[in-house]
C-alpha positions as CSV (number, residue, x, y, z in Angstrom):
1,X,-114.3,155.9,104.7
2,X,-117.8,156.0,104.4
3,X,-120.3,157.9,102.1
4,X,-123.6,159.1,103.3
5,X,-126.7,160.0,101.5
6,X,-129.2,162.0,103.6
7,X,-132.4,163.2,102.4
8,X,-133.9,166.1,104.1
9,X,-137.8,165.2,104.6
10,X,-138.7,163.2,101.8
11,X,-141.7,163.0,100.4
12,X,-142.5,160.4,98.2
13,X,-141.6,156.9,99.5
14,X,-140.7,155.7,95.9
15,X,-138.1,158.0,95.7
16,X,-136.5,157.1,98.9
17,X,-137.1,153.2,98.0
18,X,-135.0,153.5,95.1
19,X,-132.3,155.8,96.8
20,X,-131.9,153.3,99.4
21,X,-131.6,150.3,96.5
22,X,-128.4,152.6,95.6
23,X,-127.5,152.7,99.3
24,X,-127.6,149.3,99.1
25,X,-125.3,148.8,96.0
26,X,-122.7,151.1,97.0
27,X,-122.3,150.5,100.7
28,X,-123.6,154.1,100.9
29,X,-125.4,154.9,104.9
30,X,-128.7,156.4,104.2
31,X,-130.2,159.5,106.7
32,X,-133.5,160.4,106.8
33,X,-134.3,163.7,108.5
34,X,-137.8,163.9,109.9
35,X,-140.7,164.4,109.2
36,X,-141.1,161.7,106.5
37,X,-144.0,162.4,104.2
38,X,-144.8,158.8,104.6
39,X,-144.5,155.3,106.8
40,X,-141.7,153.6,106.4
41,X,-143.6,151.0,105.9
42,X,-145.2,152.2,103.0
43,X,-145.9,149.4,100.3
44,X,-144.5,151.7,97.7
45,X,-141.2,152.3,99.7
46,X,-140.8,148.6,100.2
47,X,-141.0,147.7,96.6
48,X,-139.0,150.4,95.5
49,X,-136.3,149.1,97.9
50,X,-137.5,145.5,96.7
51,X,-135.1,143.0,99.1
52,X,-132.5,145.2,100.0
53,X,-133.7,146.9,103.1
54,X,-131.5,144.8,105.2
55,X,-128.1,145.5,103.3
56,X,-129.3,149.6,103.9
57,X,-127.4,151.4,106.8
58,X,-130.1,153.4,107.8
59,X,-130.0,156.3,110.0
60,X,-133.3,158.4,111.5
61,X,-132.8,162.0,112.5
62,X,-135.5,164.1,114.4
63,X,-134.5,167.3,112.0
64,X,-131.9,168.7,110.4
65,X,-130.2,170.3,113.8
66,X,-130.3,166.2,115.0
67,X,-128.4,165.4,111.5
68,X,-126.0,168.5,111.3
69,X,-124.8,167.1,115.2
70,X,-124.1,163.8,113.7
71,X,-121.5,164.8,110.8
72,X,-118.0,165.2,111.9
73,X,-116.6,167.5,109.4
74,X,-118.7,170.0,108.1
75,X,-116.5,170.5,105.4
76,X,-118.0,167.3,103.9
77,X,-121.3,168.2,103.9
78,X,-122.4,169.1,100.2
79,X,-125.8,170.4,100.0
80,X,-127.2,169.3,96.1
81,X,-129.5,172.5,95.2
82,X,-130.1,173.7,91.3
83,X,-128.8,177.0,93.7
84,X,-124.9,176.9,93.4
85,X,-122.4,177.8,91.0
86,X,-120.6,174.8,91.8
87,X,-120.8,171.6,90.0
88,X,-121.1,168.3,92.0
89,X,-118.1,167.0,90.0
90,X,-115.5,170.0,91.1
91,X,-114.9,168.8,94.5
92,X,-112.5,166.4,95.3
93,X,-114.1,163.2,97.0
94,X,-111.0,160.9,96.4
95,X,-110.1,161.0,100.1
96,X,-111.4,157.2,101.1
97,X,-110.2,157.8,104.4
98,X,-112.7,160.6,105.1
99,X,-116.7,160.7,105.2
100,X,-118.6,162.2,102.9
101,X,-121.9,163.4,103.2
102,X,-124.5,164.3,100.1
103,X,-127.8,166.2,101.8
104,X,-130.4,166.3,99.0
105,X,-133.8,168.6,100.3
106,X,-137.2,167.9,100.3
107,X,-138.7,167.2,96.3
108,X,-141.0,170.4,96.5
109,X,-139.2,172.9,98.2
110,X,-135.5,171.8,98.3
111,X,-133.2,172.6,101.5
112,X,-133.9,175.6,103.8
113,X,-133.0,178.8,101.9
114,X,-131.4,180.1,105.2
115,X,-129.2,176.9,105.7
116,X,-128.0,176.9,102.5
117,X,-127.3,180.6,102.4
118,X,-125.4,179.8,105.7
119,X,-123.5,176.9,103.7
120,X,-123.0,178.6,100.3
121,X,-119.1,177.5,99.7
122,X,-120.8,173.7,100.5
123,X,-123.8,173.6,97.8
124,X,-123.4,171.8,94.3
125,X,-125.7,171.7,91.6
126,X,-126.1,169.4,88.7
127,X,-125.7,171.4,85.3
128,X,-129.0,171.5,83.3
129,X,-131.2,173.5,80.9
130,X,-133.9,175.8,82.2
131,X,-136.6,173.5,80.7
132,X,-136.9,171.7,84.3
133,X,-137.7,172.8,87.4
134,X,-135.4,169.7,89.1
135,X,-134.3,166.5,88.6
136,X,-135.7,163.3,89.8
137,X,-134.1,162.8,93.5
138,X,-133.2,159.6,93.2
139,X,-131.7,160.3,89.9
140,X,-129.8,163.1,91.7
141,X,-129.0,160.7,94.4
142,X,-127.4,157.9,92.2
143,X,-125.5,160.6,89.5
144,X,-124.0,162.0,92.8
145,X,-122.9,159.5,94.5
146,X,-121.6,157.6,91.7
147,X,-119.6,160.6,90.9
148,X,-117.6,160.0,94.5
149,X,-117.3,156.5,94.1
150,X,-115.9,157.1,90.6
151,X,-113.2,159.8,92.3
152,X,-112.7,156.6,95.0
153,X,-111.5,154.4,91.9
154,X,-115.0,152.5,93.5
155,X,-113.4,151.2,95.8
156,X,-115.1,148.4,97.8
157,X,-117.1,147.7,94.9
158,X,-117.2,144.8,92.5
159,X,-115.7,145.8,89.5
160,X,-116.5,142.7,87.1
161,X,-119.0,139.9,88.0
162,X,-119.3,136.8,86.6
163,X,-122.8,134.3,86.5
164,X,-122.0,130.6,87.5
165,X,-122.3,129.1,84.1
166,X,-120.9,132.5,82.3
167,X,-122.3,132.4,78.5
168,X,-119.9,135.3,77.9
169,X,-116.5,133.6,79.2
């Protein structure tokens, strides 16, 4: 089983930084579907990801046609939009022998309107007041994902963790 963030054209490399820190912690593959609204080897994507690039399974898809080819089961493909009726904790992710895949769109305009309309049954949306426009994505990003894991009883992940010389014990 593996979960999969994928970001569709991200914009802001601090964003993306700090979703692929939670990559990192959870063991989660990261997608990024092209174009990137900056250089992956922006500073401010670096430091966001501080020393963790290396534990990120990263993943680089020309567009979202390149992406779409790559998941197996289109049936887990959610598609995060403040446009659904559907809440991101309804679905069952519990399965840890399947994939899961979380597509979160651009931070201006979101996903396509026409791909999601195509994918309706698959969108989810985090509940919220009308004061906002959107969340922050890599708020998004982290809430969701944690959400699955927490369905996965978080498996492969440490559950306790203890310092050396443990003040606590």
């Amino acid at each position: 089983m593996t979960n999969h963030i994928a970001l569709y054209q991200p914009l802001m490399p601090a964003n993306t930084g700090n979703i692929a820190r939670t990559c990192a912690a959870t063991d989660t593959v990261l997608h990024l579907i092209k174009p990137l609204g900056f250089q992956t080897d922006d500073k401010h994507l670096k430091r966001a990801g501080l020393d963790y690039w290396d534990k990120v399974r990263l993943v680089y898809h020309d567009d979202l046609a390149a992406f779409l080819a790559t998941v197996p089961d289109l049936e887990r493909l959610y598609l995060i939009t403040k446009f659904s009726d559907r809440v991101y904790s309804q679905p069952d992710f519990s399965d840890i022998k399947q994939d899961h895949y979380f597509l979160f769109g651009k931070e201006t305009t979101g996903l396509p309107e026409d791909f999601m309309r195509e994918h309706q049954a698959n969108c989810l949306r985090i509940p919220m007041t009308e004061n906002v426009r959107a969340l922050n994505l890599s708020n998004t990003a982290a809430l969701v994902i944690y959400e699955a894991l927490r369905q996965q009883n978080f498996a492969g992940l440490e559950l306790t963790h203890r310092y050396p010389h443990d003040k606590l014990k």
